[in-house]
C-alpha positions in Angstrom: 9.4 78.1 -90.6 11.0 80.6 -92.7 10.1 83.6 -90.0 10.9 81.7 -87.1 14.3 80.9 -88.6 15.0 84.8 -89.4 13.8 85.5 -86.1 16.7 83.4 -84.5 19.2 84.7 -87.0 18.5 88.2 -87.0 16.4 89.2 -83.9 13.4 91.7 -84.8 14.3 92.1 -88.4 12.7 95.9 -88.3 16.0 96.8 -85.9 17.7 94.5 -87.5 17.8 96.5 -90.7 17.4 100.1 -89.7 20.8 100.7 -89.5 21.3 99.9 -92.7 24.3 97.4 -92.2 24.9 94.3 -93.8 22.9 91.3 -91.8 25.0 88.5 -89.9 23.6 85.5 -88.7 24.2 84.5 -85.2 24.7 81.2 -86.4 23.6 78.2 -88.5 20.1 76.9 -88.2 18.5 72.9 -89.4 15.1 72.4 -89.5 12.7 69.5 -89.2 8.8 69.6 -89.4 6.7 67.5 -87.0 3.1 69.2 -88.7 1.1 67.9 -91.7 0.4 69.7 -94.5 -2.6 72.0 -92.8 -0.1 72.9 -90.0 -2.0 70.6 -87.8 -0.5 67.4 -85.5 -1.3 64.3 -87.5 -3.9 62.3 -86.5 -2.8 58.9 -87.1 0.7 58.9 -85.8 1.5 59.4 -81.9 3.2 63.3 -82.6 5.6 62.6 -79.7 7.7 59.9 -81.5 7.9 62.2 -84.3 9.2 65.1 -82.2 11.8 62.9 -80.9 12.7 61.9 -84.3 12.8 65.7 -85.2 14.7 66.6 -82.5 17.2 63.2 -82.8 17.7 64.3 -85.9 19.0 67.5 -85.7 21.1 66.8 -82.7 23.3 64.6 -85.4 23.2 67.4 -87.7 25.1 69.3 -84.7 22.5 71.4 -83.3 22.8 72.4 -79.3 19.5 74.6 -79.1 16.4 73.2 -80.3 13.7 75.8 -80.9 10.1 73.9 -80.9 7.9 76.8 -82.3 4.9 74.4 -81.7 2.0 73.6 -79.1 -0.9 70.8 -79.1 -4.0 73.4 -78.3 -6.0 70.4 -78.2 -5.2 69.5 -74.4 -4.3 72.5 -72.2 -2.0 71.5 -69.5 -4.6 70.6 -66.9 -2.3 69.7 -62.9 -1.1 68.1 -61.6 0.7 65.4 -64.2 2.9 66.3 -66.6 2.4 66.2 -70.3 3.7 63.6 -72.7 5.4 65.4 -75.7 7.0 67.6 -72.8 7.8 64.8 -71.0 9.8 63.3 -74.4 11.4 66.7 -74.4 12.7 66.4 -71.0 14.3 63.2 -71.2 16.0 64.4 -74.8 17.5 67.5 -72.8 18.8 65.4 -70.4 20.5 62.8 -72.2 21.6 65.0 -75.5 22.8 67.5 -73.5 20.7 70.4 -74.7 18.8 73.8 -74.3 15.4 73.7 -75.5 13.1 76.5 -75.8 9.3 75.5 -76.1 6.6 77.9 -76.7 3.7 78.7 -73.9 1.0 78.3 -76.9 -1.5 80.4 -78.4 -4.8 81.4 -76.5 -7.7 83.1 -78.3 -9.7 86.5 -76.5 -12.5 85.8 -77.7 -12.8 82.7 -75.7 -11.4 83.6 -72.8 -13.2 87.5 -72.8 -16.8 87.8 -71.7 -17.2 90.4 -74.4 -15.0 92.7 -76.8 -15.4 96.0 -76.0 -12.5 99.3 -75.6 -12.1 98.3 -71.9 -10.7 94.8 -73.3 -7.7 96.5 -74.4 -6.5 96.7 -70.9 -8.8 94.3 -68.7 -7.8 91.4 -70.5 -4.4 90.1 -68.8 -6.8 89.4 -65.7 -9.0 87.5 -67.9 -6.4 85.5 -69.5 -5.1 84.4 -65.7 -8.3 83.6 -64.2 -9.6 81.1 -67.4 -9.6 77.9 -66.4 -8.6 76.7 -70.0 -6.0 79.0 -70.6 -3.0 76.6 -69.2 0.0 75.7 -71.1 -0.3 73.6 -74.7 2.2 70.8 -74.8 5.4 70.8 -74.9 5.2 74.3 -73.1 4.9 72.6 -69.9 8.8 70.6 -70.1 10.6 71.3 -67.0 13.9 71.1 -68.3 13.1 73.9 -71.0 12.6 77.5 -71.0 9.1 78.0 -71.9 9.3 81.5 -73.9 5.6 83.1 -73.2 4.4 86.1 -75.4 4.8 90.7 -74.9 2.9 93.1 -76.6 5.8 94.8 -78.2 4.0 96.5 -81.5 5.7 100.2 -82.1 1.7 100.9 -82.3 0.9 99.4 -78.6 -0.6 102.2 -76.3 0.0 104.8 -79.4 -1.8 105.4 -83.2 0.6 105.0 -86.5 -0.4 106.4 -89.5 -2.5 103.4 -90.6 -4.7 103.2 -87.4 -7.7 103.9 -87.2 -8.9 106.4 -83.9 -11.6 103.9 -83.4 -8.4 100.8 -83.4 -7.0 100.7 -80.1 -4.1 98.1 -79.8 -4.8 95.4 -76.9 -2.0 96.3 -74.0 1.0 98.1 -74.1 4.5 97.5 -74.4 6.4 95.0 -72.1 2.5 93.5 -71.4 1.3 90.0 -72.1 0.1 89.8 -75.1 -3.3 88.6 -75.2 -2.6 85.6 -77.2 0.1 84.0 -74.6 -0.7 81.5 -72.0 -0.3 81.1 -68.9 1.3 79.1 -65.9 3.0 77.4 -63.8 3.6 74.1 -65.2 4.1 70.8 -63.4 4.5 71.3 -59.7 3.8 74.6 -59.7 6.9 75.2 -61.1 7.6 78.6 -62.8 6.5 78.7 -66.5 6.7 80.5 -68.8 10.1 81.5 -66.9 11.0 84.2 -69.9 9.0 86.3 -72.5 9.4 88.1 -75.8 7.4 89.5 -78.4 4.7 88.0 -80.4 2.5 91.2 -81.4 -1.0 91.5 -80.1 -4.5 92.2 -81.5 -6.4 95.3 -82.2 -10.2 96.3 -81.6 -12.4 98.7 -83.2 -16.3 98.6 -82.4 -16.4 95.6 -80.3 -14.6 93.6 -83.1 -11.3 91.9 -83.0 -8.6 93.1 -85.1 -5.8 90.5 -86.5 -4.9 91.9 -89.7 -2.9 94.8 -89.0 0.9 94.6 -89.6 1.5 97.1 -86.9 0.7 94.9 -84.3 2.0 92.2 -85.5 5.8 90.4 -85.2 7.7 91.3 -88.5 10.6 88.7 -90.1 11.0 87.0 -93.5 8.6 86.0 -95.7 8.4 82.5 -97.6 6.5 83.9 -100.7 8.4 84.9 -103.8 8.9 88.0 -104.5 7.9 89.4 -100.4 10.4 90.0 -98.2 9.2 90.2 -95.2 6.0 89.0 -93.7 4.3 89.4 -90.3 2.5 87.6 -87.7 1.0 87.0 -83.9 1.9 84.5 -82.2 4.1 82.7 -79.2 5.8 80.9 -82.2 7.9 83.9 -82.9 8.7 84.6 -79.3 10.4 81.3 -78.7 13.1 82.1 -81.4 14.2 85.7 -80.2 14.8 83.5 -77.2 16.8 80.8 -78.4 18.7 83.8 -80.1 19.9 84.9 -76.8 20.9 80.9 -76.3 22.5 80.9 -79.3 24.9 84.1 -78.7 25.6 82.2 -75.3 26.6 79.2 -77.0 28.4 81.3 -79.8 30.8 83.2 -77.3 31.2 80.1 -74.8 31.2 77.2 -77.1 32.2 74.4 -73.7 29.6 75.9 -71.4 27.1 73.2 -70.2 23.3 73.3 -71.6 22.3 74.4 -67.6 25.0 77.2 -67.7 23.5 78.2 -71.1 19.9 78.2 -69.4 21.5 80.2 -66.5 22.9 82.9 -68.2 19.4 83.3 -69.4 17.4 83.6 -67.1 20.1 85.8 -65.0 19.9 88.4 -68.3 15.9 89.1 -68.0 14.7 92.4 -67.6 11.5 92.5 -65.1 8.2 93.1 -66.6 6.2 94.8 -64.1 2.9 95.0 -65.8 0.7 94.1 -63.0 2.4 96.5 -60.2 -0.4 99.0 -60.1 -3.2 96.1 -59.7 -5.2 95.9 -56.6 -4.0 93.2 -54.2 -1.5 92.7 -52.0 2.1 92.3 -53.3 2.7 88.6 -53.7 -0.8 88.0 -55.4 0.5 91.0 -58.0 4.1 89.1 -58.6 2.2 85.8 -58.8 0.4 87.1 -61.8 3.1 88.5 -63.0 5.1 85.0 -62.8 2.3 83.3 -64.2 2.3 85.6 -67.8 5.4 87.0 -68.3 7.6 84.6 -66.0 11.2 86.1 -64.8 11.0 88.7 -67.3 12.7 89.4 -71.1 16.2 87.7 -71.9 18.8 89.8 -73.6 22.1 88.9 -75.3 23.9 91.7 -74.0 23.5 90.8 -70.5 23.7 87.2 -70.8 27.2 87.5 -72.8 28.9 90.7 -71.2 29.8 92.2 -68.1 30.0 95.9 -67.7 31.2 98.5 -65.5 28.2 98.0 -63.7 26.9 95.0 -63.4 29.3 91.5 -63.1 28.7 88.2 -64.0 29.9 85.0 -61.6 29.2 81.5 -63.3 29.4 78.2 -61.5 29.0 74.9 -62.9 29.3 71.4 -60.4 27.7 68.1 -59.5 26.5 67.9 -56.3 25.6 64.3 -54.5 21.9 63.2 -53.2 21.0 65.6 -50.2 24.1 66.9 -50.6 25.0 71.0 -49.8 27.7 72.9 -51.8 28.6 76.5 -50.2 30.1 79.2 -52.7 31.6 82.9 -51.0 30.3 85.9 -53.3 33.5 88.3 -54.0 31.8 91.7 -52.6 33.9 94.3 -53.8 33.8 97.9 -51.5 31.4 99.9 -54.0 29.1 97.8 -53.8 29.1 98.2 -50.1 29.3 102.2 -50.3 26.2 104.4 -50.2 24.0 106.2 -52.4 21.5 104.5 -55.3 20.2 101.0 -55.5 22.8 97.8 -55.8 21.2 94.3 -56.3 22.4 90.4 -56.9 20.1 88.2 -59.5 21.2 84.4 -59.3 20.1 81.9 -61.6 20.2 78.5 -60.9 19.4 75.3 -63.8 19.9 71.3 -63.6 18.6 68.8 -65.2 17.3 65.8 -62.9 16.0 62.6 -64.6 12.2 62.6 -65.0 9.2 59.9 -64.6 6.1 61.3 -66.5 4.2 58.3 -63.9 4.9 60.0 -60.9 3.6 63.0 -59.1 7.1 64.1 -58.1 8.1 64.3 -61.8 11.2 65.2 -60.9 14.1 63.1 -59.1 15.5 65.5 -57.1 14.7 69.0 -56.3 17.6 71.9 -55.9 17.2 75.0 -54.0 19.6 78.0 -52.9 19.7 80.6 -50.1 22.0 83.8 -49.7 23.3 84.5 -46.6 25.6 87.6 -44.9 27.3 88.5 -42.0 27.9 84.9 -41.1 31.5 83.2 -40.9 32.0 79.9 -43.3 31.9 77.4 -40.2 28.1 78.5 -38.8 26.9 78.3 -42.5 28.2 75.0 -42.7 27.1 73.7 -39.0 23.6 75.4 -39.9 23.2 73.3 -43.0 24.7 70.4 -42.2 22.0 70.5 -39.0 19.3 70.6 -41.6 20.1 67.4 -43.4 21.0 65.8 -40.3 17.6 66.7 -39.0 15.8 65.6 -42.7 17.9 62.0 -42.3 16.7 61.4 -38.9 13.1 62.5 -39.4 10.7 62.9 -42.4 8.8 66.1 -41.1 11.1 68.1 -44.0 9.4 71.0 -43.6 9.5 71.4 -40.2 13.1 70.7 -39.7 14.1 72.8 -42.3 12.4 76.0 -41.2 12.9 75.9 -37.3 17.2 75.4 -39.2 17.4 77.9 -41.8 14.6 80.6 -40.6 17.7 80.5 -37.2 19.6 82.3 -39.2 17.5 85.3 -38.8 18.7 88.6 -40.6 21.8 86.9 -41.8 19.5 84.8 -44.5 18.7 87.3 -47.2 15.1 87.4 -48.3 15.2 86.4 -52.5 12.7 87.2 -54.6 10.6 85.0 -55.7 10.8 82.7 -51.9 12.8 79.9 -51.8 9.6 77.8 -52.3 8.3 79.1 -55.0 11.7 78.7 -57.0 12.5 75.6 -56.0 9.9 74.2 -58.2 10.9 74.0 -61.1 14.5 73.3 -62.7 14.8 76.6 -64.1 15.2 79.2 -60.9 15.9 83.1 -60.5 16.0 84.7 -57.2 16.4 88.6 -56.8 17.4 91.2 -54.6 17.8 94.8 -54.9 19.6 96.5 -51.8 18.2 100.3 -51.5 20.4 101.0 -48.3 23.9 101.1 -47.9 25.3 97.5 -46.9 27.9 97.2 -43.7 31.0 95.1 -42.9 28.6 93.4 -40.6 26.7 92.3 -43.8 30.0 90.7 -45.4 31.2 87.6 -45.9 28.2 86.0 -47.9 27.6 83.0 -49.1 25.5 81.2 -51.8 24.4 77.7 -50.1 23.0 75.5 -52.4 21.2 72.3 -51.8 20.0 68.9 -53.6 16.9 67.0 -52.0 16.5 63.4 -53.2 12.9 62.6 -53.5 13.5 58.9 -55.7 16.8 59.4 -57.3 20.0 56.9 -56.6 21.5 57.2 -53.4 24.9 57.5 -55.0 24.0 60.0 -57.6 25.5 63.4 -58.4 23.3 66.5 -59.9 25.1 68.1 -62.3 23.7 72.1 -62.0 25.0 75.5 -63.1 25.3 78.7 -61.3 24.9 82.2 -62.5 25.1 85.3 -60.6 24.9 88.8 -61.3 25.7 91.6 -58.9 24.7 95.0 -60.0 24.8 98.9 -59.3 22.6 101.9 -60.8 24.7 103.8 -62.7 26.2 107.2 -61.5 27.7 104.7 -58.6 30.7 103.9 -58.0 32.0 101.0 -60.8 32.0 97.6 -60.3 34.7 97.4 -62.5 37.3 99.1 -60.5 37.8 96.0 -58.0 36.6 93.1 -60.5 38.0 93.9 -63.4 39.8 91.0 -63.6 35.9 89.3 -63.6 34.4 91.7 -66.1 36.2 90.7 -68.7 34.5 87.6 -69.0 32.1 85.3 -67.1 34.5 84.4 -63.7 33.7 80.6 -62.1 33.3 80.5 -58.5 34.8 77.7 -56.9 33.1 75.7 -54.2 34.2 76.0 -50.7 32.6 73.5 -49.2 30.9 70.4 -49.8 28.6 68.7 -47.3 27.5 64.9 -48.2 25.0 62.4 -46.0 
């Protein structure tokens, strides 16, 4: 406990103190055990009811982000039903109002490796994804959570330190899975983990294993007198630097919503592109990369500031039962003008009601699309066409791609698909733009979309929106025509609401 909560206070102590300044926490921390003495679940209690007492508990102590540095590893998440303690988490972020971060879980190489050998040190991230029994421990699989997976992040990855042997060679490299993460998706196919951060990796030297090297490992504060600082592997200490980038959220923007908190998130992650040189077509490679690493690593910087450079739009509604709500992006000229790359990420996170009986766990699903070129009426009369076409059939899936694929050009192409995203409750969609953009390609739009599957007919969603547009930099600023946004996260207003 002690590490974890010096992990969340002070980030990777190592950078933390090379500077020599004073530290400052990033804000207070309470903490409640749910593990016996042997850091095991207890056997003659259901665990669940204790995490909900754990979790009860510090909500009346004031706490908004509940960090659950914890997993069950006796029941992998098996599809398609989701778990219960993650299911008890779900329906506490809901009705408390709060951002949870849950930990993928801890796998072991050595069961999921045919054999240990020097070629392990990069062949194992296939192995890890291919195990049948190297799913998600509960909690990890809550939908209404981030689940933080684990990086290889050691200074030592993919180099020798002093105290290495030539014969050690570190298992991955930096920004890689480390080889004691798990793996998704969760429930639905929905994206998990959807954010990673470091918890260290492993070592081997002649075929063996190596866990007790302090290079590799995750560094923070130690609970033994007279140590200060201790070290570790585990996804234990990557949920923590992620509810650190929560925290600083929640710090700088005390009244925005648990989902705008989530949002901001997930729109500050960094790609981690480990798998882009692996054999196989494109989507299998980002699938795989999804399924280990998830959207990428979170960063307070770019969850809290805008800069010349990049621009942060924030969104937060409710939205009725297979209702649509259309938003117009602000496109300022230089990010239309030549030269260099420009991109939008846009993060989207709600918090349906859940049923841990039913297949459709969730009670409704939300999706977005982008679109350009197109005047506010036609978006409108193209969605409004889809629902109509939903309402008076039940072939969904048909209706809705002979509607929205019409659009043609004008629907920008996010990735990952609409599908794919629209899974889970906790979605980023991507675009980078590595041609210059015309007035043909402006107005555009941000549609987003509610589908009832058993929810109240009279029901709102409430959801939050976060967007991000971007521009390498040499190009011209972003700040010179949004200044007036750059100063702090802007709201978008909604321009139209469509209700059935």
């Amino acid at each position: 406990g002690t590490m974890v909560a010096s992990l969340l206070l002070h980030g990777n102590v190592e950078d933390a103190i090379a500077p020599g300044l004073p530290l400052r926490p990033i804000c207070r921390v309470v903490s409640a055990r749910v593990l016996d003495a042997n850091n095991e679940f207890p056997m003659d209690d259901l665990w669940e009811n204790d995490l909900r007492e754990a979790i009860t508990w510090c909500v009346n102590q004031g706490a908004r982000i509940i960090n659950l540095s914890i997993g069950d590893s006796r029941s992998p998440f098996s599809p398609p039903r989701q778990m219960s303690a993650a299911s008890v988490v779900d329906a506490l972020a809901r009705e408390l109002g709060l951002v949870v971060v849950v930990a993928a879980g801890n796998s072991r190489p050595a069961d999921y490796l045919d054999a240990i050998s020097e070629a392990s040190v990069d062949e194992y991230p296939r192995a890890l994804l291919h195990d049948g029994a190297t799913g998600l421990l509960d909690p990890g699989t809550s939908l209404l959570s981030l689940t933080a997976g684990g990086l290889t992040d050691a200074a030592a990855s993919g180099a020798h330190s002093s105290h290495e042997t030539l014969r050690r060679q570190p298992m991955g490299k930096p920004g890689w899975p480390s080889p004691i993460t798990r793996k998704g998706p969760g429930p639905g196919q929905a994206v998990k983990p959807e954010v990673s951060e470091n918890a260290g990796t492993l070592g081997v030297e002649e075929g063996v294993l190596v866990s007790n090297d302090a290079e590799l490992g995750v560094v923070g504060a130690s609970a033994e007198a007279g140590r200060l600082l201790s070290w570790d592997v585990g996804t234990s200490y990557a949920v923590p630097l992620v509810s650190r980038v929560a925290a600083a959220v929640a710090s700088k923007f005390p009244t925005f919503s648990a989902e705008l908190i989530r949002s901001l998130v997930l729109v500050s992650t960094d790609r981690l592109p480990f798998a882009d040189d692996w054999e196989g077509s494109e989507s299998v490679r980002l699938e795989a990369e999804r399924a280990l690493v998830g959207y990428g690593r979170p960063s307070i910087a770019r969850a809290t500031e805008s800069t010349s450079h990049r621009a942060i739009l924030v969104a937060e509604d409710s939205i009725p039962v297979n209702g649509v709500h259309i938003y117009e992006i602000p496109v300022p000229s230089s990010f239309m003008s030549p030269g260099g790359k420009r991109g939008l990420d846009i993060a989207l996170a709600y918090s349906p009601p859940t049923r841990i009986r039913r297949l459709d766990y969730m009670a409704s699903g939300m999706e977005y699309h982008l679109v350009k070129g197109l005047p506010l009426d036609e978006v409108a009369e193209v969605f409004a066409r889809v629902d109509e076409e939903e309402n008076d059939d039940d072939e969904e899936e048909e209706e809705e791609v002979s509607s929205i694929s019409g659009l043609g050009s004008n629907l920008v192409k996010l990735v990952p698909t609409t599908q794919t995203r629209s899974r889970g409750a906790n979605q980023l969609g991507r675009r980078v733009f590595h041609h210059k953009l015309n007035a043909s390609d402006e107005p555009m739009f941000l549609v987003v979309r509610n589908i009832n599957r058993w929810d109240d007919d009279t029901a709102r969603q409430p959801y939050a929106l976060a967007v991000a547009l971007w521009r390498d930099e040499g190009q011209p600023e972003l700040h010179a025509q949004l200044q007036a946004l750059l100063e702090a996260e802007v709201e978008l207003p909604v321009e139209i609401e469509i209700e059935q």
